[in-house]
Structures are given as structure tokens and as C-alpha cells.
C-alpha positions in Angstrom: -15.6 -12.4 -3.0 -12.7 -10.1 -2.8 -10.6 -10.5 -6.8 -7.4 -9.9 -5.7 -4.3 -9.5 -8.5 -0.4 -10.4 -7.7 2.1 -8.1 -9.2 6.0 -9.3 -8.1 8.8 -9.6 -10.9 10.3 -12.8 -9.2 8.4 -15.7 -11.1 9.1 -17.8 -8.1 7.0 -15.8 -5.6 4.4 -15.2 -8.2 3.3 -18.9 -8.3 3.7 -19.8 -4.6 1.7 -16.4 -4.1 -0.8 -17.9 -6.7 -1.3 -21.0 -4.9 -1.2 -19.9 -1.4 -4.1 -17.4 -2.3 -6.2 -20.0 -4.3 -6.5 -22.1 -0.9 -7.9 -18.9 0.6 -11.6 -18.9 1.0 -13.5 -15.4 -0.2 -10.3 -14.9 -2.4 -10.4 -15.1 -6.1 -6.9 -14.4 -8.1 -7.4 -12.3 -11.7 -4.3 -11.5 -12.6 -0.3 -12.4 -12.1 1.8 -9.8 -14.0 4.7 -8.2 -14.3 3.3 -4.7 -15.6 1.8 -2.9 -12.6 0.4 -0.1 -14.5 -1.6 -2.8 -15.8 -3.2 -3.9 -12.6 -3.4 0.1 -11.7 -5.8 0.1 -14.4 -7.7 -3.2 -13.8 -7.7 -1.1 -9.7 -9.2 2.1 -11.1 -11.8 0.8 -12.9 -13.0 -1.5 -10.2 -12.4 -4.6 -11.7 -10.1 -5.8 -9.2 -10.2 -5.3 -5.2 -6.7 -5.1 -4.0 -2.7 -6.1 -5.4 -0.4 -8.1 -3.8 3.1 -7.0 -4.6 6.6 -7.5 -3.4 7.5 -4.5 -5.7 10.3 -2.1 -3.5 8.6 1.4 -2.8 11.1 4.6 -3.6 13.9 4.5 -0.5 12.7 0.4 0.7 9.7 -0.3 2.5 7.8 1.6 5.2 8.9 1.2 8.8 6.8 0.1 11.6 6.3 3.7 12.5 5.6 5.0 9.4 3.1 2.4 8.7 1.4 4.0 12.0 1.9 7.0 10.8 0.2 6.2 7.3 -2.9 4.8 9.3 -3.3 8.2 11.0 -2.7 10.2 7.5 -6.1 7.8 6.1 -7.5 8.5 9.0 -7.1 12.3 8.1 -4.9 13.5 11.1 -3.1 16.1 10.9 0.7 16.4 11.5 0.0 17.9 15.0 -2.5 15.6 15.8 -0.4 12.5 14.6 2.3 13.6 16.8 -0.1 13.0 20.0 -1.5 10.0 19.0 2.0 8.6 18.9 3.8 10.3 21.7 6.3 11.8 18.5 7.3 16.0 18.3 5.7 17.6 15.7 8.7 17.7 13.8 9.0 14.1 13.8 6.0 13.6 12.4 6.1 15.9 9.5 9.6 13.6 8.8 7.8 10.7 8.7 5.3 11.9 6.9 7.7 13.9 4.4 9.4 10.0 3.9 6.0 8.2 3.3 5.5 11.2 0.4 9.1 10.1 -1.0 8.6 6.4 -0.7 4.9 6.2 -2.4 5.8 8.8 -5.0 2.8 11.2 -3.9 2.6 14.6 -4.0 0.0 15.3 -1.3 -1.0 12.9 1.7 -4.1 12.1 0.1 -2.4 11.0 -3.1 -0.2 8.8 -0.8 -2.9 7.2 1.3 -4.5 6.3 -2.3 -1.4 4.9 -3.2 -1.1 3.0 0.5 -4.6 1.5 -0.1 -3.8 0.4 -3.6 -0.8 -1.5 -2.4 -2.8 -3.1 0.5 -0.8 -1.0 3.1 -4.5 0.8 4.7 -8.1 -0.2 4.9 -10.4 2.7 3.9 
């Protein structure tokens, strides 16, 4: 069973969030907060599987294409190789990746695919 924690600062969405997950078989909700460098915590000492959040990410959410662009960062392409896979110039790539950097707050790609699998946004 996969415990699963909500973070959102609308009270709203947290409860509908709350019962929409309880229905959810395999699924078991520990936490609904406001503080997400609580449920950080409760993520890096394993106590929880995964967050749910609506929280905004630095510049909005991530596009379509950067979201493919993040699955071929955790899958530990390089810029060059990212490029191919998606039929982008190099220099395209490196933008794309440069804005998932700015959006998650990491300094490296591996701090931002840590951050992207935290969040729910890739499977490791």
C-alpha cells in the first residue's frame, strides 16, 4: 500500500483531494498540510511514498514538452541525446532543460529529477 500525503494551500481542494483518494484502492492518505517542508521530511525518511500538490513550481507548471524532456533527464540522457529522442536542436534542449532547473529550484539535473519524483512528476 502506497501512503501518499496531500500538500495544496486551498482547503477546498485539500478535502475533495482527501476523499477522492480514500476511495482509491492500494492508497492510504497520512497527511493533509499546508507546510511542505513538512511532508519533505515525512518523503526523506521514507515514511511517506509520494505528495500530491497543486503547489505552483518557480515560473508555473511544466509544459508538455518539458515534462518529456524531464522523463529523458531520469532517464539519464544527455542534452544531445534528448535532442534525438525528441526530434529538438541541441540548443533547444539545453533551453528546456535550463527552464526545468529554474522551475524546480535545482541546481543540477539530478537534483531536479529528485525534486520531479518527489512531486509525482517521474517514476524512478
Amino acid at each position: 500500500m502506497a501512503a501518499v500525503a496531500i500538500y495544496s494551500a486551498d482547503r477546498e481542494l485539500r478535502r475533495r483531494l482527501d476523499a477522492l483518494l480514500r476511495k482509491e484502492p492500494g492508497l492510504s492518505i497520512v497527511s493533509i498540510a499546508e507546510d511542505p517542508a513538512a511532508l519533505l521530511k515525512l518523503l526523506d525518511t521514507g515514511e511517506i511514498d509520494a505528495v500530491v500538490t497543486d503547489a505552483p513550481l518557480n515560473g508555473g507548471p511544466l509544459t508538455p514538452r518539458e515534462l518529456e524532456v524531464l522523463a529523458a533527464m531520469a532517464d539519464g540522457a544527455s542534452n544531445k541525446a534528448i535532442a534525438r529522442r525528441l526530434g529538438i536542436s541541441f540548443h533547444t534542449a539545453k533551453f528546456h532543460v535550463a527552464a526545468i532547473l529554474a522551475k524546480l529550484d535545482a541546481d543540477s539535473r539530478t537534483e531536479a529529477v529528485a525534486r520531479a519524483a518527489h512531486l509525482g512528476l517521474v517514476m524512478l
